[in-house]
C-alpha positions as CSV (number, residue, x, y, z in Angstrom):
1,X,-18.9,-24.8,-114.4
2,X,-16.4,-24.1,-111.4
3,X,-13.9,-20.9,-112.9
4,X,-10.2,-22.4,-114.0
5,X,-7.1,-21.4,-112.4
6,X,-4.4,-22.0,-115.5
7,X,-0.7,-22.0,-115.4
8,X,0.9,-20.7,-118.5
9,X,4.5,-22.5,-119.1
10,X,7.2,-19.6,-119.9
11,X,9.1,-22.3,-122.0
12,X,6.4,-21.9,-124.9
13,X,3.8,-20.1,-123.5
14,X,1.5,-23.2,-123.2
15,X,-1.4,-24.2,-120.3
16,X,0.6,-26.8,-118.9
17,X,-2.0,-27.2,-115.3
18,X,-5.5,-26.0,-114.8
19,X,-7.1,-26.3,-112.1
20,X,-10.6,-25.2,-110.4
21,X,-10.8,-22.4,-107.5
22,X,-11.8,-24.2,-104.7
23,X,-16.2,-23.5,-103.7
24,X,-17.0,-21.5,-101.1
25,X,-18.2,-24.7,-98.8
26,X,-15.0,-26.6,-100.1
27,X,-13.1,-24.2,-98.2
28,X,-15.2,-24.0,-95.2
29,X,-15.1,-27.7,-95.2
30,X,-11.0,-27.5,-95.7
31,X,-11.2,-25.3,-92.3
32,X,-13.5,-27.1,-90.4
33,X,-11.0,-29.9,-91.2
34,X,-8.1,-28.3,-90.5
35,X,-9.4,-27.4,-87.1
36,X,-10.7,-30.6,-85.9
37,X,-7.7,-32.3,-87.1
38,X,-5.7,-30.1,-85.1
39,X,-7.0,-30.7,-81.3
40,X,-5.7,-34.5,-81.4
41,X,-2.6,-33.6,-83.4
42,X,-1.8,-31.5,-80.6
43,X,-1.1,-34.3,-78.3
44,X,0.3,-37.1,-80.4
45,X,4.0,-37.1,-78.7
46,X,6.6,-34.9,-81.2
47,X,8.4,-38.8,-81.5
48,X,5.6,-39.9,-83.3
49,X,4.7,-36.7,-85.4
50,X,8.6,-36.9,-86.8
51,X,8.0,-40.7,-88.0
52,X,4.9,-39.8,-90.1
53,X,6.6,-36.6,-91.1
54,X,10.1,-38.3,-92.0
55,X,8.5,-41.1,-94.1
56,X,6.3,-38.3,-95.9
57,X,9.5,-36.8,-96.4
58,X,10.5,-40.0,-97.9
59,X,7.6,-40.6,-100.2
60,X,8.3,-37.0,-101.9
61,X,12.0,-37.4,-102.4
62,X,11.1,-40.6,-104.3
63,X,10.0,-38.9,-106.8
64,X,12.2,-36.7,-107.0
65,X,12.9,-37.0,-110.8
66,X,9.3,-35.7,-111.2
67,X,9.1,-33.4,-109.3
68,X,11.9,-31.6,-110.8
69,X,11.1,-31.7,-114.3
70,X,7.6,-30.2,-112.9
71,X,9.5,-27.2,-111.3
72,X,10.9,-26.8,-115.0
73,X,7.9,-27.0,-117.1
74,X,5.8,-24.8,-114.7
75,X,8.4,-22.1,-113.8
76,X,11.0,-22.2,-116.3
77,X,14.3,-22.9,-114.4
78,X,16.7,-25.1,-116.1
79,X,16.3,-28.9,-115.7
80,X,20.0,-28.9,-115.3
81,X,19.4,-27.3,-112.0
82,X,16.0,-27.9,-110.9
83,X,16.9,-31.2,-109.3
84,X,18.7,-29.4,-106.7
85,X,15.5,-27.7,-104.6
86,X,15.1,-31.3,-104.2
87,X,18.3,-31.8,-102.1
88,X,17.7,-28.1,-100.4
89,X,14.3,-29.6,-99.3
90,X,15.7,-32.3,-97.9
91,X,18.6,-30.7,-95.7
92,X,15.6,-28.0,-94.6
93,X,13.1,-30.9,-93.5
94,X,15.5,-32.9,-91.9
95,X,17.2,-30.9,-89.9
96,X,13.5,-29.1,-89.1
97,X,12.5,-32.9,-88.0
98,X,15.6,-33.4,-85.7
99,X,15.4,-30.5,-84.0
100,X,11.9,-30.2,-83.2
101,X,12.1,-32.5,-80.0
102,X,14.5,-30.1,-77.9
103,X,13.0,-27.0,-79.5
104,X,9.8,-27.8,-78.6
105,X,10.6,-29.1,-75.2
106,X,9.4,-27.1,-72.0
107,X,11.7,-24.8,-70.4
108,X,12.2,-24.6,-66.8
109,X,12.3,-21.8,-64.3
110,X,14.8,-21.7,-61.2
111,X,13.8,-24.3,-58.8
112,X,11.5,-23.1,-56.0
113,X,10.6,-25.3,-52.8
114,X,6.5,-26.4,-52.9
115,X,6.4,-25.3,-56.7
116,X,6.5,-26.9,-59.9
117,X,7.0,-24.1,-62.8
118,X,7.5,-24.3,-66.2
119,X,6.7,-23.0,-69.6
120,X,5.1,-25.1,-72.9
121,X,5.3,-24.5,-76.2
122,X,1.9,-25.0,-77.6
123,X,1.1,-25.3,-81.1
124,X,-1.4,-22.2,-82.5
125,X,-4.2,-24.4,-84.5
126,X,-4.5,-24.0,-88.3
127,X,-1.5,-22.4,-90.2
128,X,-2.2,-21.0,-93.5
129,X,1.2,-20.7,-95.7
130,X,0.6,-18.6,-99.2
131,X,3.9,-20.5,-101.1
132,X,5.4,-18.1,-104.6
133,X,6.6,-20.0,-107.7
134,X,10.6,-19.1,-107.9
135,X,11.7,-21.9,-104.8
136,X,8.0,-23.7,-104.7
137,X,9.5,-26.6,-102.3
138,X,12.5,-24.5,-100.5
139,X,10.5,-21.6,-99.7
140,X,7.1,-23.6,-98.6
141,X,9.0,-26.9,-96.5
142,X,10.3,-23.6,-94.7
143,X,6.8,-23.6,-93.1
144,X,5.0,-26.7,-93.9
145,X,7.2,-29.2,-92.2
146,X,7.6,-27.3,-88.9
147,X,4.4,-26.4,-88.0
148,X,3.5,-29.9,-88.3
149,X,6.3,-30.6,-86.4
150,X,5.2,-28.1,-84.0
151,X,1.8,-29.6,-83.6
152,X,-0.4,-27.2,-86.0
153,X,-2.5,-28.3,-88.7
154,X,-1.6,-26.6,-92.5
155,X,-3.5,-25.3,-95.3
156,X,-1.4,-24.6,-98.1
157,X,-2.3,-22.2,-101.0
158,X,0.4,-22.5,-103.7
159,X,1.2,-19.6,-106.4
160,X,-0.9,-20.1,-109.5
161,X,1.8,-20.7,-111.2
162,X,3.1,-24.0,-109.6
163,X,0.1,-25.8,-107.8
164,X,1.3,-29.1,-108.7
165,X,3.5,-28.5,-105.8
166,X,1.1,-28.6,-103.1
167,X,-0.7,-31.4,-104.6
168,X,2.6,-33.5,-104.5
169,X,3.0,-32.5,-100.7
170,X,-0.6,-33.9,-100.2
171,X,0.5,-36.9,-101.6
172,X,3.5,-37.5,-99.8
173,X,1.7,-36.8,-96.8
174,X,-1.7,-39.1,-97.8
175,X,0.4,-41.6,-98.4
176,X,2.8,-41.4,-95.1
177,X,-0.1,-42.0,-92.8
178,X,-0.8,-38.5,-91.4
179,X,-4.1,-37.6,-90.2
180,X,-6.8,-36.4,-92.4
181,X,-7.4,-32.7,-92.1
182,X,-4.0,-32.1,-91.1
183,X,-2.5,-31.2,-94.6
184,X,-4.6,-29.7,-96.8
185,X,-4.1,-27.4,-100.2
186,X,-6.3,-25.0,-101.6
187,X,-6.5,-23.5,-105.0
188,X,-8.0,-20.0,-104.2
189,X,-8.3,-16.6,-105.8
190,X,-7.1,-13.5,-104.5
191,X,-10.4,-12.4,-102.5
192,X,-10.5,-16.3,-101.4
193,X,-7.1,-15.9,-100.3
194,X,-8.0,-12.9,-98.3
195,X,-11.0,-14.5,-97.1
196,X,-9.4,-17.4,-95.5
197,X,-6.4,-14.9,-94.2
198,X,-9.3,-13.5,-92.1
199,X,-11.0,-16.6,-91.1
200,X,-11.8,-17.3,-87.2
201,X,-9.9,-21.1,-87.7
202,X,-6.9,-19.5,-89.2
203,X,-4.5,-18.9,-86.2
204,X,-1.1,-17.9,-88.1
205,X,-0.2,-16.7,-91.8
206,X,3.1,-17.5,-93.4
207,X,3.4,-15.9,-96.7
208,X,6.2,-15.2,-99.2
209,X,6.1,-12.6,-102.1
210,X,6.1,-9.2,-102.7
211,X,5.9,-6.0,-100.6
212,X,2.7,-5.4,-102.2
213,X,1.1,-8.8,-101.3
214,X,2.9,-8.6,-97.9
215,X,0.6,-5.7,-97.2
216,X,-2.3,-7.0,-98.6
217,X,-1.9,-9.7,-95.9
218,X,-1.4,-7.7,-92.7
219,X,-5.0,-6.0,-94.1
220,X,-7.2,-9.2,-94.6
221,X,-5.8,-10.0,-90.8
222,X,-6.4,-6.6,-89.8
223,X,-9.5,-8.0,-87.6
224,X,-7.7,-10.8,-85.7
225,X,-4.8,-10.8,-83.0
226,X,-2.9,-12.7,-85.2
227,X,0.6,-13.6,-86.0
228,X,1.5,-13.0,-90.1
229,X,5.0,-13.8,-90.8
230,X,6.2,-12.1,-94.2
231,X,9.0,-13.1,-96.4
232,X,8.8,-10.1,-98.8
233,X,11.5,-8.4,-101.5
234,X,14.8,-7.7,-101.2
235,X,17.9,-5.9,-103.2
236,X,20.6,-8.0,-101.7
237,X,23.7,-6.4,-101.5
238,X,27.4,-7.8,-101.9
239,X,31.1,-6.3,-101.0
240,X,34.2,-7.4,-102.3
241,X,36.6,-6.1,-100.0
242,X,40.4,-5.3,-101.3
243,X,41.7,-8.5,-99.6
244,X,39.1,-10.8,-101.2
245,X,39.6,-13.7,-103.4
246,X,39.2,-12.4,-106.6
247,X,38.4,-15.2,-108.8
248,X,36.3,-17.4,-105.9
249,X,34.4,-13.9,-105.8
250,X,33.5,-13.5,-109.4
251,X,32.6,-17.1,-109.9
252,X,30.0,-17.2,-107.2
253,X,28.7,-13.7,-107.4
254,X,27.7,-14.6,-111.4
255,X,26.1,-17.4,-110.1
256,X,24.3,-15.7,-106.8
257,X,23.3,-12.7,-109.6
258,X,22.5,-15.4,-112.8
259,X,21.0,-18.6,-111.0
260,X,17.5,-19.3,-111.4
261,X,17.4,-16.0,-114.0
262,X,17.6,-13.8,-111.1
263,X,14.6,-14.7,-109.8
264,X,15.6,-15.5,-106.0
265,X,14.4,-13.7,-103.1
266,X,18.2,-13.4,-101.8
267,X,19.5,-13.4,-104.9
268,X,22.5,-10.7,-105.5
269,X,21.3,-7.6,-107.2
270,X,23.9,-5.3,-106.2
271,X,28.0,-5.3,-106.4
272,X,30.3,-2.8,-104.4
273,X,33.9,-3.7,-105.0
274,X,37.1,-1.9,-104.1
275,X,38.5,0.2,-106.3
276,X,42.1,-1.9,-106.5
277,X,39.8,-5.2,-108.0
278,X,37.2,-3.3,-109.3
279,X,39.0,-3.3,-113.3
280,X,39.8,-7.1,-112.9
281,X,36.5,-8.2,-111.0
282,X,34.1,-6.7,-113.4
283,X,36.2,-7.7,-116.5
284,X,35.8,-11.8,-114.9
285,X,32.0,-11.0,-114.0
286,X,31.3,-10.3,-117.5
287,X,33.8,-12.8,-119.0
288,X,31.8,-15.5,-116.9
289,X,28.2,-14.1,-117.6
290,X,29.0,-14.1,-121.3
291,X,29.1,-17.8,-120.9
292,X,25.7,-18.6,-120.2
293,X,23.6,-20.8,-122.2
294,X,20.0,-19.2,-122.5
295,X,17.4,-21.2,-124.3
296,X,15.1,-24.0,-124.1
297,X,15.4,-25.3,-120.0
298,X,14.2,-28.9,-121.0
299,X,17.7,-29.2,-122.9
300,X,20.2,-30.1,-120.1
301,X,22.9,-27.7,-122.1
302,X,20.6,-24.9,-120.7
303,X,21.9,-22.8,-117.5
304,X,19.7,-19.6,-117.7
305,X,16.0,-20.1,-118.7
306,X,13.1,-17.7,-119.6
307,X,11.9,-15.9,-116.6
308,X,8.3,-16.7,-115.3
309,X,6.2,-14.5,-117.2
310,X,6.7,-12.2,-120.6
311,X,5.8,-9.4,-118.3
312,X,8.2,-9.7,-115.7
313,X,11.2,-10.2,-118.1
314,X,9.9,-6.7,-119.9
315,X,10.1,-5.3,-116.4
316,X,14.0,-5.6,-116.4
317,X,14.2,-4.7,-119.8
318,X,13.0,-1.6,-118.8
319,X,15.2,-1.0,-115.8
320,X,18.4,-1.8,-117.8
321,X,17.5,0.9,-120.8
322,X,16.3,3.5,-118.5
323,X,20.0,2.8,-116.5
324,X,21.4,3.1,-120.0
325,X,19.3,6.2,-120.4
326,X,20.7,7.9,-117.6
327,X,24.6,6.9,-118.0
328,X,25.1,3.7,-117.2
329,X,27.3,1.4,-119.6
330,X,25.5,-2.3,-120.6
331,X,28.9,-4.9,-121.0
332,X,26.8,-7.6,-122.0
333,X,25.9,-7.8,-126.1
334,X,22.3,-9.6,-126.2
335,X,22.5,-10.6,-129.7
336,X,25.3,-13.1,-128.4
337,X,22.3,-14.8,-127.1
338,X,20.3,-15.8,-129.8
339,X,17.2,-17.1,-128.0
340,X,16.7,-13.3,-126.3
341,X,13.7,-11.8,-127.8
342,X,11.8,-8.9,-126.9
343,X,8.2,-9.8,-125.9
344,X,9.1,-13.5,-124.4
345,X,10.6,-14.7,-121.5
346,X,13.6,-15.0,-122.9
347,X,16.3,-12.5,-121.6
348,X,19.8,-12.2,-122.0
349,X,21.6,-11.3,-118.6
350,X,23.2,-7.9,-118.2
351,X,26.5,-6.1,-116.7
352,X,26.2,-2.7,-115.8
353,X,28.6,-0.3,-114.6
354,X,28.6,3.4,-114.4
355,X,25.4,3.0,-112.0
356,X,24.2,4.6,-108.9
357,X,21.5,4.9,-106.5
358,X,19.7,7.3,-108.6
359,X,18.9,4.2,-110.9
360,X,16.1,1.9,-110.4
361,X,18.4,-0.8,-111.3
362,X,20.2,-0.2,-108.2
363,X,17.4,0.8,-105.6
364,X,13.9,-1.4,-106.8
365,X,14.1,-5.0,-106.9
366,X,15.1,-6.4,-110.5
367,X,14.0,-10.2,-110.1
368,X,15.6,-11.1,-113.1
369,X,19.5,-11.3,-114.7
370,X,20.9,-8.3,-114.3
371,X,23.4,-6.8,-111.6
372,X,24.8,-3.4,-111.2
373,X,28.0,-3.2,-110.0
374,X,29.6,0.0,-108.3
375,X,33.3,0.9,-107.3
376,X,33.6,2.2,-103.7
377,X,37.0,3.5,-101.7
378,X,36.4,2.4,-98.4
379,X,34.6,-0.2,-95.7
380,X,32.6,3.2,-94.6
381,X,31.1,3.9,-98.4
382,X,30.3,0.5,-99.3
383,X,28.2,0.1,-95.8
384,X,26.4,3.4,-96.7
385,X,25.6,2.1,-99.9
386,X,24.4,-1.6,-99.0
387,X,22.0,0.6,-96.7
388,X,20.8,2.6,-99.1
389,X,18.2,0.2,-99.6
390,X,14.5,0.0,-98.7
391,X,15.0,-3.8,-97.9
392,X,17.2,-5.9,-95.8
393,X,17.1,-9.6,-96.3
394,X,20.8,-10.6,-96.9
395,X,24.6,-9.1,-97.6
396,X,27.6,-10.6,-98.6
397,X,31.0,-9.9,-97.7
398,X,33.9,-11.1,-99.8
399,X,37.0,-10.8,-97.8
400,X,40.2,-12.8,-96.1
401,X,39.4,-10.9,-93.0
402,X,36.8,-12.8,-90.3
403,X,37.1,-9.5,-87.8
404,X,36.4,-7.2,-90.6
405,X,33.5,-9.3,-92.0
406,X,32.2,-9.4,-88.2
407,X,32.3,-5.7,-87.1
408,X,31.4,-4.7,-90.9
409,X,28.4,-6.9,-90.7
410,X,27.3,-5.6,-86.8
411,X,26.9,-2.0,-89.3
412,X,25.1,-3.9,-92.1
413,X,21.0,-3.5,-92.0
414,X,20.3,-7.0,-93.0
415,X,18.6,-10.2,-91.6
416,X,21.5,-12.1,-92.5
417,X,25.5,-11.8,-93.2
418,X,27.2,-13.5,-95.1
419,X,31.3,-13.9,-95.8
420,X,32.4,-15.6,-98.6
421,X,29.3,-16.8,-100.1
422,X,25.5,-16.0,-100.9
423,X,22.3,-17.1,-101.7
424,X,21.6,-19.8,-99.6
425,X,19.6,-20.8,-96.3
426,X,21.4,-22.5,-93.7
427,X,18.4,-23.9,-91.4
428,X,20.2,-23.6,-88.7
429,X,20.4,-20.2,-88.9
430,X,16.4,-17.9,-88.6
431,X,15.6,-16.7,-91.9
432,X,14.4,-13.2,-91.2
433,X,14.5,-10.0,-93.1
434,X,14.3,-6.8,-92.1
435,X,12.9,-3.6,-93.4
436,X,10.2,-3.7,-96.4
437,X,11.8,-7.4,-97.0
438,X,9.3,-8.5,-94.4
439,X,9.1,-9.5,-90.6
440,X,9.1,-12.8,-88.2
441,X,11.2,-16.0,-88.9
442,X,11.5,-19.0,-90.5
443,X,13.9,-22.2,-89.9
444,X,16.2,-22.8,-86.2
445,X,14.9,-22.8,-83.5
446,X,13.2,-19.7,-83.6
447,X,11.3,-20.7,-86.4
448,X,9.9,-22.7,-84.0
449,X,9.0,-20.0,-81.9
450,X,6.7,-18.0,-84.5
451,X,4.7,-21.4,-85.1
452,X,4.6,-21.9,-81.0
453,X,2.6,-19.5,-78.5
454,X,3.9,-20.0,-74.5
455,X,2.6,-21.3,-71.8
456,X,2.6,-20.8,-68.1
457,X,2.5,-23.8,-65.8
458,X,2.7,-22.5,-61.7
459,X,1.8,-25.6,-59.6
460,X,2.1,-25.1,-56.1
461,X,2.0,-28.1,-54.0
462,X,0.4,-28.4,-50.3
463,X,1.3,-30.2,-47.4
């Protein structure tokens, strides 16, 4: 009998999926598919790829409803909120889709007399994408639906903990029309994982996870020339300047901190505020965050489930008592949150002040539902301190002021700036990080350009 992949639900700890690992010839089959599939994909006109890929689009959004209450009983996030990844995957795909016909198109080179010169775009082959559980459609649609766009074939290998995902992209795309071979989805252990990383069919990795697994990448392509794009930690930092909005701050920092129990890549995990709002913002942050309802995320009263795994919430238990340990003051009361239990998922979010960059809390990524907050004197400190930092995926500037926000985020080591809000991908803007929070890009155009490799045309003519 083939060995079980099983997906333990954080709502009650049951085996909601299993699943077997994919054989060795299965996935030799998958990559001899993949490949094959591939060489006439290449030349089917980008018109025609974005009909089969629109209506596939279609066919998954349909059921919607499903596939929402899915992201809820695998991961644990809230039903209440669960059906927006739904409209996040479609803005992402869409707007992928439309743009794929001018960013794919060939770019010329300064007209020359007797010569015809330009440069392609050509699609790499095979793309394997390694999808995590906390945003299983926003973080994968980043890469499935362009590099089909951009003429590669995709072999998907979702996170153990949602794999009904990448079964219901295959049937969205079955069902479309798209070519056999061209979408396919593995269930695959580690050393599979690695093994098919290092494959001679496997042209470009796209992966998103931790640092750890990041490196563990780069290794098992160690013996190719190969492109690995990384979408790794981060400890994303935000600012609340002394001209900020005060109350449009607070009520979207508790959400960029809280939503999803923490558990978001760009998430907020750090606060710097000026020390003339600092009394008043922390007093609203904790005012706000005492408001959550944790419990049960199939109830649709529920805005903060359990985190993914037993383990990971004691992770952040941790962090906030050894914070406490070391000084820092905890403004949140647990017990006001009756369905907080040590050794579950469950876990009450935290406010903590008195911190600083001696603290975990404030330097390793949390993942979970708890923010530090720090008060800081000037532009100069607070850039220092959202620098202090080992990662460099996003920041967030909260501020009336569009030059300062500008010139403060030119000094800000970060893939991306943001004023006046947070957590969130515009994809028309690269998703990149910087740092251990990974390298290469995702969404825009230049999303485009890690799925493409160039290529030269010189034609002379004669006579």
């Amino acid at each position: 009998m083939s060995a079980m992949q099983k997906t333990i639900s954080p709502i009650d700890n049951s085996v909601c999926v299993e699943r077997p690992y994919a054989s060795a010839s299965e996935i030799a089959a998958t990559l001899k598919a993949a490949q094959a599939a591939q060489r006439a994909w290449k030349f089917t006109p980008v018109a025609e790829r974005a009909k089969i890929i629109s209506s596939a689009v279609d066919l998954f959004l349909a059921d919607g409803a499903k596939h929402a209450e899915w992201i809820t009983r695998q991961m644990g996030r809230p039903i209440s909120q669960s059906p927006g990844e739904m409209r996040g995957f479609e803005e992402r795909a869409r707007y992928m889709i439309e743009i794929a016909s001018e960013a794919l198109s060939d770019i010329g080179a300064k007209e020359k007399p007797g010569f015809t010169r330009y440069i392609r775009r050509e699609p790499l082959g095979a793309v394997f994408i390694v999808a995590p559980w906390n945003y299983p459609y926003l973080t994968s649609v980043n890469g499935v639906v362009p590099a089909l766009m951009a003429g590669n074939a995709v072999i998907l290998k979702h996170s153990a903990q949602t794999p009904l995902c990448a079964e219901s992209y295959q049937q969205a795309f079955d069902a479309a029309g798209l070519p056999k071979g061209l979408f396919q989805h593995l269930v695959l252990t580690h050393d599979d994982t690695a093994k098919v990383i290092g494959a001679a069919e496997v042209a470009y990795v796209n992966f998103t996870g931790s640092v750890a697994g990041g490196h563990a990448v780069q290794q098992a392509a160690l013996g190719k020339f190969m492109g690995v794009g990384l979408e790794l930690g981060g400890k994303d930092p935000a600012y609340v300047r002394a001209d900020a909005n005060l109350d449009h701050a607070v009520e979207n920092l508790v959400d960029g901190a809280m939503f999803n129990s923490g558990q978001s890549c760009c998430g907020i995990e750090r606060i710097y505020v000026h020390e003339s709002l600092f009394d008043a913002f922390v007093d609203g942050f904790a005012d706000l965050t005492r408001k959550y309802r944790l419990g049960d995320p199939l109830e649709k009263e529920t805005n903060l489930g359990p985190m993914v795994r037993t383990s990971a919430a004691e992770f952040v238990r941790e962090q906030i008592s050894a914070a406490v340990r070391d000084g820092a003051q905890a403004l949140i009361d647990p017990k006001s949150f009756p369905a907080n239990k040590q050794g579950t998922p469950y876990l009450a979010p935290q406010v903590l002040v008195n911190v600083n960059h001696q603290m975990a809390v404030m330097r390793e990524e949390s993942f979970g539902p708890v923010i530090g907050i720090m008060k800081v004197k000037t532009d100069d400190e607070a850039i220092g301190l959202m620098n202090d930092s080992k990662y460099g995926l996003t920041a967030a500037l909260w501020t009336s002021d569009l030059d300062a926000a500008r010139k403060i985020g030119d000094r800000i080591e970060t893939g991306t700036v943001y004023m006046n809000r947070c957590d969130y991908l515009d994809p028309a803007l690269a998703w990149v990080g910087i740092k251990d929070s990974g390298r290469g890009a995702t969404l825009s155009r230049v999303g485009y350009e890690m799925l493409t490799r160039p290529k030269s045309f010189h034609l002379r003519s004669l006579g």
